[in-house]
FIVO-225713 format. One record per residue (C-alpha): y, x, z. Coordinates in nm, 3 decimals, m for minus. Each point is the difference from the previous one (the first is absolute). Layout:
N
      yy      xx      zz
       Y       X       Z
...
END
This chain:
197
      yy      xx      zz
   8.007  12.704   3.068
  m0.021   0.354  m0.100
  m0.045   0.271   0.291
   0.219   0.183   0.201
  m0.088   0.291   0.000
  m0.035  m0.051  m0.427
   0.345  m0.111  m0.008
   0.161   0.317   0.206
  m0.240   0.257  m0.184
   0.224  m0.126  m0.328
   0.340   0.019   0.162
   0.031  m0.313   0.188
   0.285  m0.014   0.244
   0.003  m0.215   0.310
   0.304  m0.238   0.075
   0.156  m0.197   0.262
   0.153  m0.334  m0.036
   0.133  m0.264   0.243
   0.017  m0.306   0.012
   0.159  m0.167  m0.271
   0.032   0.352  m0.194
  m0.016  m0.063  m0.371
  m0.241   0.223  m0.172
   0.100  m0.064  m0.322
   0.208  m0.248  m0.189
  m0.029  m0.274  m0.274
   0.102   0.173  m0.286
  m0.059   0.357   0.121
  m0.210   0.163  m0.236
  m0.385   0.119   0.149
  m0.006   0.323   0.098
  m0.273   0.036   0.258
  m0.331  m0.167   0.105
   0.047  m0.116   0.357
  m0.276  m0.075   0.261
   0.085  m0.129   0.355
  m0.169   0.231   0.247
   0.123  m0.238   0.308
   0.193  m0.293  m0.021
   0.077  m0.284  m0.231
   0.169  m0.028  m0.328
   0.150  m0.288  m0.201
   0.063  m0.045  m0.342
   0.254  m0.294  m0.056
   0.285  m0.106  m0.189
   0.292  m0.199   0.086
   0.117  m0.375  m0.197
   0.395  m0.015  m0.107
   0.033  m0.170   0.360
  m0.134   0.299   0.169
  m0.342  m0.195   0.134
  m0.260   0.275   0.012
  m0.280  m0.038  m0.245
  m0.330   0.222   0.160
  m0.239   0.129  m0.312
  m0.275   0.155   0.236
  m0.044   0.206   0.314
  m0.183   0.273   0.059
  m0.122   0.218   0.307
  m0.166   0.321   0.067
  m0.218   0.165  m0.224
   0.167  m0.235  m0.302
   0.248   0.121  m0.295
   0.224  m0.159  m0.121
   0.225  m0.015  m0.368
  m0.268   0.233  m0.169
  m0.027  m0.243  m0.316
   0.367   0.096  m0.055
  m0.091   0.426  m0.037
  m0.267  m0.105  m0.349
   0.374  m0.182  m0.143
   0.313   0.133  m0.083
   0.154  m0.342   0.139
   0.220  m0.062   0.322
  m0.078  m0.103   0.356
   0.047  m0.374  m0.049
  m0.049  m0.078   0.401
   0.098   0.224   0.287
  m0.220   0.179   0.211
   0.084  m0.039   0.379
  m0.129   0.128   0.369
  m0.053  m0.311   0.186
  m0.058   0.213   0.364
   0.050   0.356   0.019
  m0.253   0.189  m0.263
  m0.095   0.291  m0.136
  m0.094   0.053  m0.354
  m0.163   0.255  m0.198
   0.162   0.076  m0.300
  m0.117   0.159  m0.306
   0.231   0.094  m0.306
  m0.098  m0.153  m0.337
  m0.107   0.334  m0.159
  m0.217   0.043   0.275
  m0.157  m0.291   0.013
  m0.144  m0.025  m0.377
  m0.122   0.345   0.069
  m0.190  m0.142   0.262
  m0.110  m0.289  m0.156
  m0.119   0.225  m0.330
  m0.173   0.251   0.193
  m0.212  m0.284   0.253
  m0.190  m0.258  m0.208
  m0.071  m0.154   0.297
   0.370  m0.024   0.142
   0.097  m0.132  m0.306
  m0.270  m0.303   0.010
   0.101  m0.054   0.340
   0.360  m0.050  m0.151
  m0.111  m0.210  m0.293
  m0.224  m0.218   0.266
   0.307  m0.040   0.196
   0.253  m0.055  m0.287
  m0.297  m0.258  m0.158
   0.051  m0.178   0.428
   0.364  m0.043  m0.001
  m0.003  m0.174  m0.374
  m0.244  m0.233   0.186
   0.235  m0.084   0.265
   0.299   0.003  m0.252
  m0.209  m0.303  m0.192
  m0.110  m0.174   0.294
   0.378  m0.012   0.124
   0.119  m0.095  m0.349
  m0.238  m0.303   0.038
   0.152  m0.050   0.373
   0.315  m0.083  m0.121
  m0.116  m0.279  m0.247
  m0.165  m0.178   0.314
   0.287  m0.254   0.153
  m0.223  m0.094   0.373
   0.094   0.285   0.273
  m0.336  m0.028   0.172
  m0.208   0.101  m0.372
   0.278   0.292  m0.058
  m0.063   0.097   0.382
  m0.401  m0.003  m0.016
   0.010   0.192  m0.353
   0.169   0.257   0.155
  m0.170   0.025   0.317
  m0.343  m0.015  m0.189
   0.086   0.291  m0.183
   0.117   0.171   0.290
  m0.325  m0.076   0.190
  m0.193   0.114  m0.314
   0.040   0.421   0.068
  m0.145  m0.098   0.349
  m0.408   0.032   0.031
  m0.022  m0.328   0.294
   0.044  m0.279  m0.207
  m0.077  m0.276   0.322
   0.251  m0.219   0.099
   0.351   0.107   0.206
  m0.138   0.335  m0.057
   0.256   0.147  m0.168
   0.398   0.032   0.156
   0.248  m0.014  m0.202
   0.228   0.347  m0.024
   0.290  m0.187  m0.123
   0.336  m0.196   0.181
   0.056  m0.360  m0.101
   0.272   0.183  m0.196
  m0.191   0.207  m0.183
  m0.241  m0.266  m0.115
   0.302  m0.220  m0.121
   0.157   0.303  m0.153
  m0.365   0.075  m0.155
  m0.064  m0.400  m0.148
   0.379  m0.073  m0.088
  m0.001  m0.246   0.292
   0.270  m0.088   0.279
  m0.094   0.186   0.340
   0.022  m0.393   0.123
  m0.269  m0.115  m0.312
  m0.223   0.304   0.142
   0.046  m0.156   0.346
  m0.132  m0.338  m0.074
  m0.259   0.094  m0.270
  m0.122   0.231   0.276
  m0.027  m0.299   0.269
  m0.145  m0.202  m0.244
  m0.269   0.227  m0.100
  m0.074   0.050   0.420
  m0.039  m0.378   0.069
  m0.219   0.033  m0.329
  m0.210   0.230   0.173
   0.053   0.260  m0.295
   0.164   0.250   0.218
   0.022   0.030   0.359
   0.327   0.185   0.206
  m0.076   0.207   0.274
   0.317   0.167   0.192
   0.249  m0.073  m0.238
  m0.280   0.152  m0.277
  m0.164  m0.152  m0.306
  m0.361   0.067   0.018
  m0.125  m0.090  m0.334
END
């Protein structure tokens, strides 16, 4: 989202994580602005009975838990490395400089911010529809949507059965079926394993 070479000209620092490294905690308070410079991040909370709930996932060249640096409010997910990452990290001081001194940075943020309250209502919304196969397509449509070929099976999915049941609130078995079903519909096809959407 914002540039590299921005970032380390204002005192970013690079880290290392592995997989399953937590980058910061539910209830931690926010302290830096992260952006994954390889790898993949999840943000995700855990039920009383310890089933993972997933919030979103991001990749390279996406931040993550910046809403939380304009609040004085806690972490209320957890931020983990899902494969081994590494993450530029900018302090909070830092950051609003650089936000205050590049209008343009600071849209970018806003545009981004304005993106993830999209998703946040669209998944709100998710969770009020009860058939697997409509929670599955929301989701995959809005997945599809940052992608410029719009034709059928064009698009493959970047996420585990797993993560797409941990994503909709679904059983990994639900995911299964819904995903069959939505094959022999013809609404997605599976190629090696892969669901080309």
């Amino acid at each position: 989202m914002i540039i590299e070479d921005l970032l380390i000209s204002f005192g970013a620092e690079t880290k290392e994580y592995k997989t399953e490294d937590i980058i910061f905690r539910e209830g931690e308070f926010s302290m830096f602005y992260y952006q994954v410079e390889e790898g993949q991040v999840k943000l995700n909370n855990y039920t009383e009975s310890g089933k993972e709930f997933i919030q979103n996932i991001f990749s390279s060249g996406q931040s993550f838990g910046e809403s939380l640096l304009f609040v004085d409010r806690p972490y209320p997910m957890n931020a983990i490395a899902m494969v081994d990452s590494i993450i530029l990290r900018l302090p909070k001081s830092r950051f609003m400089d650089l936000i205050h001194k590049n209008q343009e940075v600071s849209l970018d943020v806003y545009k981004c911010l304005a993106e993830r309250m999209y998703y946040r209502y669209m998944m709100l919304y998710n969770l009020s529809v009860q058939k697997p196969v409509l929670k599955l397509k929301q989701l995959l449509d809005y997945l599809k949507s940052y992608y410029e070929d719009k034709s059928p099976y064009s698009f493959q999915v970047p996420m585990t059965r797993q993560q797409l049941a941990s994503l909709t609130g679904l059983r990994v078995e639900t995911v299964i079926r819904a995903i069959k079903s939505m094959e022999k519909d013809k609404i997605l096809k599976i190629e090696n394993r892969k669901i080309m959407y």
